[in-house]
VMD Tcl script that draws the C-alpha trace (Angstrom):
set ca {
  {90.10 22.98 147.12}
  {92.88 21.31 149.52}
  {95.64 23.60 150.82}
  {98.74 23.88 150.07}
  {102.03 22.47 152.22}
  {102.66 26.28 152.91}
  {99.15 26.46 154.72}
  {99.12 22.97 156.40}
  {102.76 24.02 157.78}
  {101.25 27.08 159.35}
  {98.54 25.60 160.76}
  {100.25 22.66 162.53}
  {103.91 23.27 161.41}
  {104.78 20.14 160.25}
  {103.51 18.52 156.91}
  {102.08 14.76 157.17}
  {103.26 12.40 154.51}
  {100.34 11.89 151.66}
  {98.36 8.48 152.59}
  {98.79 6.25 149.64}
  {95.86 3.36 148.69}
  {95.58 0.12 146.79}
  {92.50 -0.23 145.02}
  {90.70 -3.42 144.00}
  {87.73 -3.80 141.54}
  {85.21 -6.48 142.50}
  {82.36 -8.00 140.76}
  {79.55 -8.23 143.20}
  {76.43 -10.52 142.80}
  {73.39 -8.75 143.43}
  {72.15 -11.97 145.36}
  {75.10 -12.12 147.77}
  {76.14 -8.11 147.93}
  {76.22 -7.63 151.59}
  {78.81 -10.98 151.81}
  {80.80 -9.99 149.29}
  {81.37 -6.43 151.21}
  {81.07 -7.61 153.97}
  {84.54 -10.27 153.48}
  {86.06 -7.14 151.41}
  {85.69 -4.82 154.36}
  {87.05 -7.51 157.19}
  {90.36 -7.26 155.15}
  {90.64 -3.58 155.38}
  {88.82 -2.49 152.05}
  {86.59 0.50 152.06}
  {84.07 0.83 149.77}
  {84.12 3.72 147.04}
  {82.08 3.30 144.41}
  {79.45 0.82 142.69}
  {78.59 0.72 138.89}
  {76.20 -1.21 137.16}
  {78.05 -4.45 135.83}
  {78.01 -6.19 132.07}
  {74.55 -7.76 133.09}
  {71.52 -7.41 135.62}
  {72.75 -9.53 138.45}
  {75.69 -7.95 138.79}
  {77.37 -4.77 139.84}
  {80.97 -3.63 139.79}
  {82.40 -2.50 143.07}
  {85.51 -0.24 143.48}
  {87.46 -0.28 146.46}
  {90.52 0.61 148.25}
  {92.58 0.38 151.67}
  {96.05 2.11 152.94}
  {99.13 0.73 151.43}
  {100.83 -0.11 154.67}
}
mol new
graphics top color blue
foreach p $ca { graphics top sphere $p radius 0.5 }
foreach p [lrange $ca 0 end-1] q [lrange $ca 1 end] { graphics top cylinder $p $q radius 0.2 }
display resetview
């Protein structure tokens, strides 16, 4: 469980604003799924989670970066 405002204030005594994301789904091509990331990830996109995709050769990728 995270803490609270209350307990982050008394351990540093200041509260940091909450990071907010963007998130991007991606097919990925089972043949080329290192390049695909790889491109993704030079842009700033971090990889959360991959799911099997409508077929075989491909997989669904979910990612996200820091809205700046």
């Amino acid at each position: 469980m995270r803490p609270g405002p209350a307990a982050r204030r008394a351990v540093g005594g200041t509260v940091s604003p909450m990071q907010k994301w963007e998130y991007s789904t991606v097919p990925l091509l089972t043949h080329a799924t290192k390049q695909i990331l790889d491109n993704w990830g030079q842009d700033g996109w971090e990889l959360v989670s991959v799911i099997p995709g409508p077929n075989p050769e491909q997989l669904v990728a979910y990612l996200k970066r820091p809205l700046t």
